[in-house]
SERO-4910 file (N, C-alpha, C, O; in steps of 0.05 Angstrom, whole numbers):
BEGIN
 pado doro    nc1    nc2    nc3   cac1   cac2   cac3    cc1    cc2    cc3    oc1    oc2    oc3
  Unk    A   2555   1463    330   2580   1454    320   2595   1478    308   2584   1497    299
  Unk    A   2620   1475    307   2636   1494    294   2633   1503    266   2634   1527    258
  Unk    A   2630   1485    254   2628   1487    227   2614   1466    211   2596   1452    223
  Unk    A   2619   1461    185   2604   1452    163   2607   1420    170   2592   1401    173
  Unk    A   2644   1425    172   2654   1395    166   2654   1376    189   2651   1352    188
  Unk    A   2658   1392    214   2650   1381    255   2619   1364    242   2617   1339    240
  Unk    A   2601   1380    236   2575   1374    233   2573   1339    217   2564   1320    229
  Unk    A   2584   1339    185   2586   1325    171   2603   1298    172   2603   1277    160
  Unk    A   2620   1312    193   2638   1283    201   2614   1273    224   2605   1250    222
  Unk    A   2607   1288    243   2585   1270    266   2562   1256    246   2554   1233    249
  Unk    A   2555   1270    229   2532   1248    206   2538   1223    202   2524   1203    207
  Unk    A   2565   1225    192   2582   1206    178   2581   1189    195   2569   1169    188
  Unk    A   2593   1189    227   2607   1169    251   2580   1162    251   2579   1139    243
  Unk    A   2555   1173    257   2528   1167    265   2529   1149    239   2532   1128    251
  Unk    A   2528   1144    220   2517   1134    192   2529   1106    193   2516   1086    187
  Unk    A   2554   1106    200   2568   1090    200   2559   1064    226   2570   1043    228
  Unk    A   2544   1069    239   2524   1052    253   2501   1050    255   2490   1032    269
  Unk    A   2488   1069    240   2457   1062    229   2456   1065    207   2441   1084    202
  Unk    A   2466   1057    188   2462   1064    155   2431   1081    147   2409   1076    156
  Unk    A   2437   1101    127   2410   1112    127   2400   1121    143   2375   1118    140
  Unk    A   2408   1136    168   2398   1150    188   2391   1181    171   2405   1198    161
  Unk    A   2353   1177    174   2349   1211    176   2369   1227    196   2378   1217    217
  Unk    A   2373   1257    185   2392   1275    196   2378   1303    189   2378   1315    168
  Unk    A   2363   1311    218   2353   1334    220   2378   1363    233   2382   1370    257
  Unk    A   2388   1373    212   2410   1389    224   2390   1425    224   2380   1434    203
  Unk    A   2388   1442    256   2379   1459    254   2399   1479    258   2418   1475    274
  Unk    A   2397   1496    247   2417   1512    235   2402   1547    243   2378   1550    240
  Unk    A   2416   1565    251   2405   1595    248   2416   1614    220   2414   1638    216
  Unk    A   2426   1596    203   2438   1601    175   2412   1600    156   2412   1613    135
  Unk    A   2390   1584    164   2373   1586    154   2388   1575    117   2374   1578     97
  Unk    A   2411   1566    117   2421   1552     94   2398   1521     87   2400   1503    104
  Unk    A   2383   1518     72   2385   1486     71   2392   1467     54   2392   1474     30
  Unk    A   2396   1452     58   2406   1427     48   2389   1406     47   2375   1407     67
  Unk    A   2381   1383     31   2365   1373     26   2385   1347     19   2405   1356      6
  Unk    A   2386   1332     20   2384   1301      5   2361   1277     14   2339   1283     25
  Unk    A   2369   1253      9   2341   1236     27   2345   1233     47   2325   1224     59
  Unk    A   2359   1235     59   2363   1233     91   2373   1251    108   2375   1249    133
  Unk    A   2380   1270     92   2388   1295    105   2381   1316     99   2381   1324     76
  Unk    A   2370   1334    126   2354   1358    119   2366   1378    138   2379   1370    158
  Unk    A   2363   1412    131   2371   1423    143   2347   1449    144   2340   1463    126
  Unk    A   2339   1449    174   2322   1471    170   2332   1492    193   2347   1486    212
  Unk    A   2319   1522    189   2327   1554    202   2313   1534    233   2295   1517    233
  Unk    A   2331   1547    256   2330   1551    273   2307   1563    291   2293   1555    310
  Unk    A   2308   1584    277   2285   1610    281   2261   1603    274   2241   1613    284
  Unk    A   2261   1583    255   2232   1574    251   2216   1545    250   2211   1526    236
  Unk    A   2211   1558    281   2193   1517    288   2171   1505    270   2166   1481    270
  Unk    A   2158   1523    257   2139   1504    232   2158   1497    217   2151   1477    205
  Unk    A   2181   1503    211   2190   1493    182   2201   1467    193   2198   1448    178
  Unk    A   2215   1463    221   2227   1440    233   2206   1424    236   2211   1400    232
  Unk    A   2168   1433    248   2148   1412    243   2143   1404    215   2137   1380    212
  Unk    A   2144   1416    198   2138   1405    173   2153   1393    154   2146   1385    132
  Unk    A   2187   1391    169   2205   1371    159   2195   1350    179   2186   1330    168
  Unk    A   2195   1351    207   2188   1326    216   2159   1312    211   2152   1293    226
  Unk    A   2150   1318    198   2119   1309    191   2125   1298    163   2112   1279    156
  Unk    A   2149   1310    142   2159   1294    115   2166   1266    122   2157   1246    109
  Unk    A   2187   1264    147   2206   1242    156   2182   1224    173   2183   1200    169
  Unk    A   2166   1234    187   2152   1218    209   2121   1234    217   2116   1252    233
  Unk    A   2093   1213    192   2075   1227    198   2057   1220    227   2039   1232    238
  Unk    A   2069   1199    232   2053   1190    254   2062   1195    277   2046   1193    295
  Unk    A   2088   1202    282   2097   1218    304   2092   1242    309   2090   1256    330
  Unk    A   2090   1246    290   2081   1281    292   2049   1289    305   2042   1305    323
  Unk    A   2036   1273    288   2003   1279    292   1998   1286    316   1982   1304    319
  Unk    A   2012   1271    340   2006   1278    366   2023   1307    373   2016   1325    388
  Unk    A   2038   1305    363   2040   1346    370   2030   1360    356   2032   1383    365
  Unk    A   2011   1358    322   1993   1371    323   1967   1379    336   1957   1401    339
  Unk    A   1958   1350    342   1937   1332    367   1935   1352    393   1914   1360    402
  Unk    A   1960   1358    402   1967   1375    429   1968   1402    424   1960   1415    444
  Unk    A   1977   1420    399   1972   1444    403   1947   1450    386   1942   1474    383
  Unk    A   1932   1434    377   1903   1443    369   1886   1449    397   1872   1469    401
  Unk    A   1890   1426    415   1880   1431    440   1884   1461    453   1870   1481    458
  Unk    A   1910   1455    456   1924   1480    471   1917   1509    456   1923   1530    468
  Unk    A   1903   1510    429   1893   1533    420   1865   1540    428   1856   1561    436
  Unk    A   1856   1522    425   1821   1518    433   1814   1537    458   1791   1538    467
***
C-alpha cells in the first residue's frame, strides 16, 4: 500500500463487515503497532510473523510448526 492511511482505510472497509477482524499488516518498516486486533510485524522477519500468528491462532499454527520440525530432521 502506499501509505499509512490506503492501509487503515482497507482495515476499516474490511471491519466494517466483519467487526473485530484480526489485522496482520507486514510491513519492511519493521514499525509496529499493536492493538487487539491489529498487529504489525517486519517483513524481513518470518519468526516474528509466526509468532504473531501463533498469539492470534494456536491451533493453526501447530501444523506449520508440525511441518518444519519434520523438514529439519
Amino acid at each position: 500500500m502506499a501509505d499509512d492511511e490506503e492501509c487503515k482505510k482497507l482495515i476499516n472497509d474490511l471491519r466494517a463487515i466483519v467487526p473485530n477482524l484480526d489485522v496482520i499488516v507486514i510491513s519492511t518498516g519493521g514499525r509496529v503497532r499493536h492493538d487487539r486486533t491489529e498487529h504489525t510485524v517486519d517483513s524481513l522477519n518470518p519468526k516474528e510473523l509466526l509468532e504473531c500468528l501463533q498469539s492470534l491462532r494456536k491451533d493453526a499454527t501447530a501444523e506449520i510448526l508440525a511441518r518444519e520440525s519434520r523438514m529439519t530432521e
